[in-house]
C-alpha positions in Angstrom: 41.3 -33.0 38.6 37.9 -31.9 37.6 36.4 -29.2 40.2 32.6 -28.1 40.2 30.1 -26.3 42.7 28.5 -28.4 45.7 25.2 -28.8 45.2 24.7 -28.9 48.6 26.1 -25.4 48.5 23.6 -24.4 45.3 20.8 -25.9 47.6 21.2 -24.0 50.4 22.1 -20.5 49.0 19.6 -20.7 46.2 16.8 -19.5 48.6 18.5 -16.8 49.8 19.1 -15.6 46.3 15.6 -15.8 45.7 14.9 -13.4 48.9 14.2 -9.8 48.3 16.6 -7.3 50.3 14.6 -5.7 53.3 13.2 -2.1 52.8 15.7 0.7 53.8 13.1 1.7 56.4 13.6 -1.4 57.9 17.9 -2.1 57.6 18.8 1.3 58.8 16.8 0.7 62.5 20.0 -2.4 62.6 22.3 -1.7 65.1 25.7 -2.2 64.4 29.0 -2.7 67.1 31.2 0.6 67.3 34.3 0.8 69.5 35.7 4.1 70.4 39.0 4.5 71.8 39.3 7.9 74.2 42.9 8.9 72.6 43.7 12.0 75.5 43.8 8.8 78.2 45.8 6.9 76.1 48.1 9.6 75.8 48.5 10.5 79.2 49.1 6.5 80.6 50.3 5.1 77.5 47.3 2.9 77.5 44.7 1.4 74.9 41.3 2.1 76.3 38.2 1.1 74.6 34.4 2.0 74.8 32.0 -0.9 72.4 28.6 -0.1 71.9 26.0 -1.8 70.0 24.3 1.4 68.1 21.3 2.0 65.9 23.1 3.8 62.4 19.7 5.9 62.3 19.5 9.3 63.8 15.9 8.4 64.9 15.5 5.0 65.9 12.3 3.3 65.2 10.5 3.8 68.8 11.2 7.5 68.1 14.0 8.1 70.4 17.6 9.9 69.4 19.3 7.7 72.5 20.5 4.3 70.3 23.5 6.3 68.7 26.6 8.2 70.2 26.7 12.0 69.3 29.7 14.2 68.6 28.6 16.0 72.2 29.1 13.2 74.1 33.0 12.2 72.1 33.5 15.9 73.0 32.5 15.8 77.1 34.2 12.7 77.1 37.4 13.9 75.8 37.7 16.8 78.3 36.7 14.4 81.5 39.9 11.9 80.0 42.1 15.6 80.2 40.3 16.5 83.8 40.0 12.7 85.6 40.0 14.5 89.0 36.2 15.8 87.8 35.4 12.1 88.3 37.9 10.1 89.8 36.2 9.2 93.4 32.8 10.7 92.5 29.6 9.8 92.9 28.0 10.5 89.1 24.8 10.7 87.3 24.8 11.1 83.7 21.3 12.6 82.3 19.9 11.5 78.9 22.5 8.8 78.5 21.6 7.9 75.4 24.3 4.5 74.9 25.5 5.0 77.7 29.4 6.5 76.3 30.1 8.6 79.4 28.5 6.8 81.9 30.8 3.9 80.7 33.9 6.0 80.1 33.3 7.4 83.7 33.0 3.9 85.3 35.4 2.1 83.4 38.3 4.4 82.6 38.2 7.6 84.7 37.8 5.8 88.4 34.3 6.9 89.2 32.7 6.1 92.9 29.8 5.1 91.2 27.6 5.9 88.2 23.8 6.4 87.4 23.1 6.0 83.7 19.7 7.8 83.1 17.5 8.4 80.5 13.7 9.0 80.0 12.9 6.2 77.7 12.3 2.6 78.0 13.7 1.6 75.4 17.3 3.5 75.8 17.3 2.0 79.5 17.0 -1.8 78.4 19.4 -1.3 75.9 22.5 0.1 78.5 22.3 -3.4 79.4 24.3 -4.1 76.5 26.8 -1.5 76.8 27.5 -3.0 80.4 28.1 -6.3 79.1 30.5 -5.5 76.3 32.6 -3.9 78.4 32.8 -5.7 81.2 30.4 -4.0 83.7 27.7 -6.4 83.8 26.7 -6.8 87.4 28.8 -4.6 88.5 28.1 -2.2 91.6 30.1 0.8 89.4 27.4 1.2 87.2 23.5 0.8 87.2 20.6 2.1 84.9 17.7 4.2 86.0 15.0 5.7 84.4 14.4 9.1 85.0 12.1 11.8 83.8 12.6 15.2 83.7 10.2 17.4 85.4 8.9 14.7 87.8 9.4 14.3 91.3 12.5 12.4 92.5 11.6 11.6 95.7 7.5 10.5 95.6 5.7 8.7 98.2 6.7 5.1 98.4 10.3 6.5 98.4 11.3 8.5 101.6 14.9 9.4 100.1 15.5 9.1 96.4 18.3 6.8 95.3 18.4 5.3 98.8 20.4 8.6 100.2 23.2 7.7 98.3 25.6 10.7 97.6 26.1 12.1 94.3 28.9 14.6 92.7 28.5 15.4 89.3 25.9 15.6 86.7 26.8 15.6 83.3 24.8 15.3 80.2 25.7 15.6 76.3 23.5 16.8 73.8 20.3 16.7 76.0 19.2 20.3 75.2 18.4 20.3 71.5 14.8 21.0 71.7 13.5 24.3 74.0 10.2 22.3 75.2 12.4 20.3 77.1 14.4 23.3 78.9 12.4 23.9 81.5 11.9 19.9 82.8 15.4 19.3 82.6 16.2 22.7 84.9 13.6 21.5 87.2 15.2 17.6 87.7 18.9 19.7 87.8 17.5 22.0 90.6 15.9 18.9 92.4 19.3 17.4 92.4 21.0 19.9 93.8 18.4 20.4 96.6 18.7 16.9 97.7 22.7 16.9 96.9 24.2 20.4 98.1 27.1 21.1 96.0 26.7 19.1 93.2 28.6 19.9 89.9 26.7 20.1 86.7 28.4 20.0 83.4 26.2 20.1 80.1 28.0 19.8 76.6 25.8 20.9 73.4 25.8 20.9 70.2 25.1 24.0 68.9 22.6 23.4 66.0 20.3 26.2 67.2 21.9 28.9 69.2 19.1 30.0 70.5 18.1 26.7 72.5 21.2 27.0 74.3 21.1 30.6 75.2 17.7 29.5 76.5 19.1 27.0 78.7 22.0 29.4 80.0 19.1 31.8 81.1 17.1 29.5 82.8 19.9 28.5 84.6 20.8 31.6 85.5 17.2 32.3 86.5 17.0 28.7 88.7 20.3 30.9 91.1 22.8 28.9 88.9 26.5 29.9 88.2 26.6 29.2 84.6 30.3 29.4 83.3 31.7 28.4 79.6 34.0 25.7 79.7 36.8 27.0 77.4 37.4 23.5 75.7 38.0 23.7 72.0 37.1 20.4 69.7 40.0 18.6 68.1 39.9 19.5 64.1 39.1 16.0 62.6 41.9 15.9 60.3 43.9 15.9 63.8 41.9 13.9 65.6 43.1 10.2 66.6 40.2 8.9 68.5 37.5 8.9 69.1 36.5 10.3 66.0 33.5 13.0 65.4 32.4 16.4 62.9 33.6 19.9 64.7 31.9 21.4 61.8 29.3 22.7 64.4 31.1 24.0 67.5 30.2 22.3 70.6 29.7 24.0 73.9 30.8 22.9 77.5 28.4 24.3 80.2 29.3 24.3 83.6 26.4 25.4 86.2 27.2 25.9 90.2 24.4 26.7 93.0 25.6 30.5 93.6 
């Protein structure tokens, strides 16, 4: 039997061949699917829970923004919510500078969240939690919504008598939203806004620290805005232990926990 190449074949991958491969400026702004699986709740239930994203593999995506990839912050606030469900379970929450969209999906999905606000400050990271939603399973659904927020303005302005339509909230939690200084004292302002309109509110803040002194900045302006700020004693998983998700803990990561005094 005498076997040879289609030419049909040849025909149609001849072009391609003939196609230059596209500048690396332009292949790392792809985004790519990345599923995480939050290992402490399948521990505890004997589950198999999953988080997919679809995720930029660029640190800096090509609109400028930081929030089209999951960092180790969030894997590491996320890991001690899954070990502390009663922070969430029932609560009203608002996640700030949501990036993907990781905990505001792990809060919704997993960890029995009232409801969910996933914010962040750019257009383009709010269309894109759209996506998150859908692949895994929360489009349409009254759990979760998108907003977008910017620090340092006014919540509630004058077309809106009450901001969010009154609607309670319990928690605020961010990851890895303080890694510039110049954005310190706009995200203090929105968290002390919140808690005017929301008395009692928990905030809980997980950083990377990279530079020390942007977060000892933040703890003083905290401090300084009649917070309680308290160190969350939560130690990061050593990778060569870790079985999911997966992130460096060459650079300790800090949980902040700030209370109206």
């Amino acid at each position: 039997m005498i076997q040879g190449v289609s030419e049909n074949l040849v025909s149609a991958l001849s072009p391609m061949l003939c196609v230059a491969p596209p500048p690396e400026s332009q292949s790392v702004q792809q985004k790519s699917y990345v599923t995480y699986h939050p290992s402490q709740l399948s521990a505890r239930h004997g589950i198999n829970p999953s988080i997919t994203l679809l995720e930029s593999r660029w640190l800096i995506a090509s609109g400028g923004t930081t929030g089209l990839r999951t960092w180790e912050a969030a894997l590491h606030l996320g890991q001690y919510l899954c070990l502390n469900e009663h922070i969430v379970n029932g609560k009203h929450v608002i996640e700030l500078g949501a990036g993907t969209g990781y905990l505001s999906i792990l809060c919704a999905k997993h960890l029995g969240a009232a409801s969910v606000i996933a914010s962040d400050g750019s257009d383009e990271v709010v269309n894109n939690l759209a996506d998150g939603f859908f692949l895994n399973g929360l489009q349409g659904s009254s759990a979760i919504a998108p907003m977008h927020l910017k620090w340092g303005s006014a919540l509630v302005g004058t077309e809106d008598s009450r901001w969010n339509g009154g609607r309670p909230l319990h928690l605020v939690v961010g990851a890895d939203i303080i890694y510039d200084v110049r954005v310190i004292p706009a995200l203090v302002g929105t968290l002390m806004e919140l808690s005017s309109l929301h008395p009692g509110i928990e905030i809980i803040i997980c950083a990377t620290q990279r530079k020390l002194d942007t977060l000892e900045v933040f703890v003083r302006q905290c401090a300084s805005a009649g917070y309680q700020v308290q160190d969350v004693n939560f130690a990061a998983i050593q990778q060569e232990e870790q079985q999911g998700p997966f992130y460096n803990t060459s650079v300790p990561i800090s949980i902040i926990r700030c209370t109206p005094k």
